[in-house]
C-alpha positions as CSV (number, residue, x, y, z in Angstrom):
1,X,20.7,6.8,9.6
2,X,18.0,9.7,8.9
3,X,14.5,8.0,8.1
4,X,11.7,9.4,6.1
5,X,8.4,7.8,6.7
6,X,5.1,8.2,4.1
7,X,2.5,6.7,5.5
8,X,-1.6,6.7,3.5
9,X,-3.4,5.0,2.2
10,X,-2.1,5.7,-1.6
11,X,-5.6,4.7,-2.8
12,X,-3.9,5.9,-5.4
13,X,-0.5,7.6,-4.9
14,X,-0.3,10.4,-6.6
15,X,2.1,13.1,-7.8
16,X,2.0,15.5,-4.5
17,X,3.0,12.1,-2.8
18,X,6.2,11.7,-4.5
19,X,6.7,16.2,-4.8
20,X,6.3,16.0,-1.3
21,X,8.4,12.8,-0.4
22,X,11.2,14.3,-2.7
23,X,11.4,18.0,-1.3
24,X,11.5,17.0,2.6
25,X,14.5,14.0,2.0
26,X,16.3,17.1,0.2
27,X,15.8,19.6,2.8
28,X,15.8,17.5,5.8
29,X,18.9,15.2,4.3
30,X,17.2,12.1,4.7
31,X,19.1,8.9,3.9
32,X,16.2,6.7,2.4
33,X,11.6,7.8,2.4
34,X,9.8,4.6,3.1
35,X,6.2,4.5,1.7
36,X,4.1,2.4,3.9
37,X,0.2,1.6,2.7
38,X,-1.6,1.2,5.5
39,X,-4.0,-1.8,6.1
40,X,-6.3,-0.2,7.8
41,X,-6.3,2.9,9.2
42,X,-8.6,3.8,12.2
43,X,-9.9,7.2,11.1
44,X,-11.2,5.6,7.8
45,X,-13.0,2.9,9.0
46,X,-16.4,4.0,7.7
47,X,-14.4,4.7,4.0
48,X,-14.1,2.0,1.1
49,X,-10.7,1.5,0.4
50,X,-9.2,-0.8,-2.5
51,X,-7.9,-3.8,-1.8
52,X,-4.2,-3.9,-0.3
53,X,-2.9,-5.8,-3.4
54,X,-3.6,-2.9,-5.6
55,X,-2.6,-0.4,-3.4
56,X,0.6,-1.8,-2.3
57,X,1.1,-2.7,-6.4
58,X,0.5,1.1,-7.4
59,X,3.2,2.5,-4.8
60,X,5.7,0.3,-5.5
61,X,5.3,1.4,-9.6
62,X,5.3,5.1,-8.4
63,X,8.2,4.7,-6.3
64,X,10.7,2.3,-8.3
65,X,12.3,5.0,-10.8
66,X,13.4,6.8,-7.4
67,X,16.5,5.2,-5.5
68,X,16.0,6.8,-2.5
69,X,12.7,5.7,-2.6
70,X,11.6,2.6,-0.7
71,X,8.0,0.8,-0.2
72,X,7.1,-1.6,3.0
73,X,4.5,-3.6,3.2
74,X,4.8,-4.1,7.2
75,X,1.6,-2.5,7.8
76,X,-0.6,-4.8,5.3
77,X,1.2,-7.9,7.0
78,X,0.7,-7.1,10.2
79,X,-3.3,-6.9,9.3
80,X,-6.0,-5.3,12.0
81,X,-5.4,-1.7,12.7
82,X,-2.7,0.3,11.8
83,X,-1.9,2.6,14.5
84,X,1.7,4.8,13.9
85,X,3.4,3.9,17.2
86,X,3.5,-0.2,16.2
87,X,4.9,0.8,13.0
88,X,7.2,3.1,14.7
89,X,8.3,0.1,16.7
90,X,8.8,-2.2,14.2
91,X,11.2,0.0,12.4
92,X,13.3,0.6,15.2
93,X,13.4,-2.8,15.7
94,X,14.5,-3.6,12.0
95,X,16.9,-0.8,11.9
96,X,18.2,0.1,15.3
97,X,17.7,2.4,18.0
98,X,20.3,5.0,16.6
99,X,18.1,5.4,13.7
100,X,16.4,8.6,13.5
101,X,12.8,8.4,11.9
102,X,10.8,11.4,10.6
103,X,7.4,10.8,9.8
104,X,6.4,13.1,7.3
105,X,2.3,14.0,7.5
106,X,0.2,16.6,5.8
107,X,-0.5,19.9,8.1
108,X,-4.6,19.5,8.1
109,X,-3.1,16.2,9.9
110,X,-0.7,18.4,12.3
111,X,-4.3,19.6,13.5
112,X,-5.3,16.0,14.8
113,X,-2.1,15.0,16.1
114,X,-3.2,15.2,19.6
115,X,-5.8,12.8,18.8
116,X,-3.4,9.5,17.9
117,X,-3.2,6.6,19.4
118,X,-0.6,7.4,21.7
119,X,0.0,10.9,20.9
120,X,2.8,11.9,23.4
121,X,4.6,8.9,23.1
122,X,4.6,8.6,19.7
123,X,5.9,12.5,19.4
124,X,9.1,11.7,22.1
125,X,10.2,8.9,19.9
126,X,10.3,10.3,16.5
127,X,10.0,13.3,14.7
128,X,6.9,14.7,12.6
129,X,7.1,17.1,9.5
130,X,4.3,18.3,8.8
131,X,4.2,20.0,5.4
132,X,1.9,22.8,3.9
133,X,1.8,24.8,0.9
134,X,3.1,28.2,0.2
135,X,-0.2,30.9,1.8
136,X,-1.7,28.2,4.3
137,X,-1.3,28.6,7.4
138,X,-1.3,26.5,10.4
139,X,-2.0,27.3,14.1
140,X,0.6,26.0,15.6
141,X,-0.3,27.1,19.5
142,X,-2.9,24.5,20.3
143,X,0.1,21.9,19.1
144,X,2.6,23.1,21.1
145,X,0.3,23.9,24.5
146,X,-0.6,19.6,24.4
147,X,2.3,18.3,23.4
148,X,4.8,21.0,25.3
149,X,8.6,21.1,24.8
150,X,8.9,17.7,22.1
151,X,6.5,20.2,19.6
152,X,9.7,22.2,19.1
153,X,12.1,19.7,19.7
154,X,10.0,17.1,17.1
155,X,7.8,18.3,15.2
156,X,8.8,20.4,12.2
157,X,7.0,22.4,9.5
158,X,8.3,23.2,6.1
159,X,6.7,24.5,2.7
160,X,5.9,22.0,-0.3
161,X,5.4,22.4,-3.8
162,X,1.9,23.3,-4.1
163,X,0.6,20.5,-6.1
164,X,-3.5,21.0,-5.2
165,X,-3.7,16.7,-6.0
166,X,-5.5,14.7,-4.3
167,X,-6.6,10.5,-4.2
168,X,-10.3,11.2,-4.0
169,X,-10.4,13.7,-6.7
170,X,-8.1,11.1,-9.0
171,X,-10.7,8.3,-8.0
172,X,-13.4,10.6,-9.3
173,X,-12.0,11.6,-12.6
174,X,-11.9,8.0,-13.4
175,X,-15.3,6.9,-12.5
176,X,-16.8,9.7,-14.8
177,X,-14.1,8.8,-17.6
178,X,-12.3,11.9,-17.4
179,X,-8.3,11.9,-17.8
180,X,-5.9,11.7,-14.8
181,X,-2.4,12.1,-17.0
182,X,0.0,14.1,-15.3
183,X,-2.0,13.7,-11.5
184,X,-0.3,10.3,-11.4
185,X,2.9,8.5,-13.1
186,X,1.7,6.9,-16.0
187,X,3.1,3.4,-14.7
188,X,0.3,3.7,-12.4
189,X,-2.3,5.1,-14.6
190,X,-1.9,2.2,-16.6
191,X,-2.2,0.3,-13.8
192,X,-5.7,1.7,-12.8
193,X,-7.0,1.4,-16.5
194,X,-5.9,-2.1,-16.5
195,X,-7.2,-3.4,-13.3
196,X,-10.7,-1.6,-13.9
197,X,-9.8,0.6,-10.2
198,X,-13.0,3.2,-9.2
199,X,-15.4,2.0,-11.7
């Protein structure tokens, strides 16, 4: 079994979320993307963040109209920090060994790889895709000089509709009242207007 993994904070998911998810299962001929909100990740620990409920709530709405699209809420259970490599474990512990998982990140992230929580071990046991948009480009050198022969063997790159979204702009528009139809599926717009979320 081929494994996408979409890991954020989804605070809210948005359209380039799901463009995104969509074109690497096709290219990559992924059985199944799981989207996994994150409890609480290390590098935003100085950022406010909505509560998990709602979070968890607005990725599951986003997500159900697509059946190759899953949601997990591993990460929110398992509470403290969420660092990739646990989740990484858990999964090959829930779905075997044999199971190959590709965890599918943005390229400013491709960057910052080096600086994970277990960087090298977390790039020998699964594979990274890191997408970008058609015109940007990433340096690839400093990647491939730490992490040596698994960057070519694990870590992958590969053009994405250029959907210029993005959670904090989304967040913004609705604190100053301003529209965010068509940034977001309108099961979870709903759901923000509802629920009162970035007010």
């Amino acid at each position: 079994m081929k494994l996408g993994i979409m890991g954020g904070t989804f605070d809210p998911i948005h359209l380039g979320h799901l463009a995104t998810a969509e074109t690497v299962r096709e290219i990559f001929a992924l059985d199944e993307i799981i989207f996994i909100p994150a409890a609480r990740p290390p590098h935003k620990l100085d950022k406010d963040i909505s509560d998990e409920y709602s979070r968890l709530t607005m990725t599951l709405l986003a997500t159900q109209s697509n059946e190759f699209f899953r949601v997990s809420d591993m990460e929110i259970k398992r509470k403290g920090l969420s660092y990739t490599l646990d989740t990484m474990n858990e999964l090959y512990e829930t779905f075997g060994r044999s199971t190959e998982l590709f965890f599918i990140i943005g390229a400013d992230s491709l960057a910052d790889l080096s600086k994970w929580h277990a960087a090298r071990e977390l790039v020998a046991k699964c594979h990274f895709i890191a997408t970008t948009r058609q015109g940007v480009d990433v340096d690839f050198s400093a990647v491939e000089k730490f992490f040596g022969a698994a960057a070519t063997e694990h870590i992958h790159r590969v053009t994405t509709p250029g959907l210029e979204i993005s959670s904090t702009a989304i967040r913004e528009r609705v604190r100053l009242g301003r529209s965010i139809k068509y940034l977001v599926p309108e099961v979870v717009e709903e759901f923000i207007l509802r629920e009162g979320l970035y007010l």
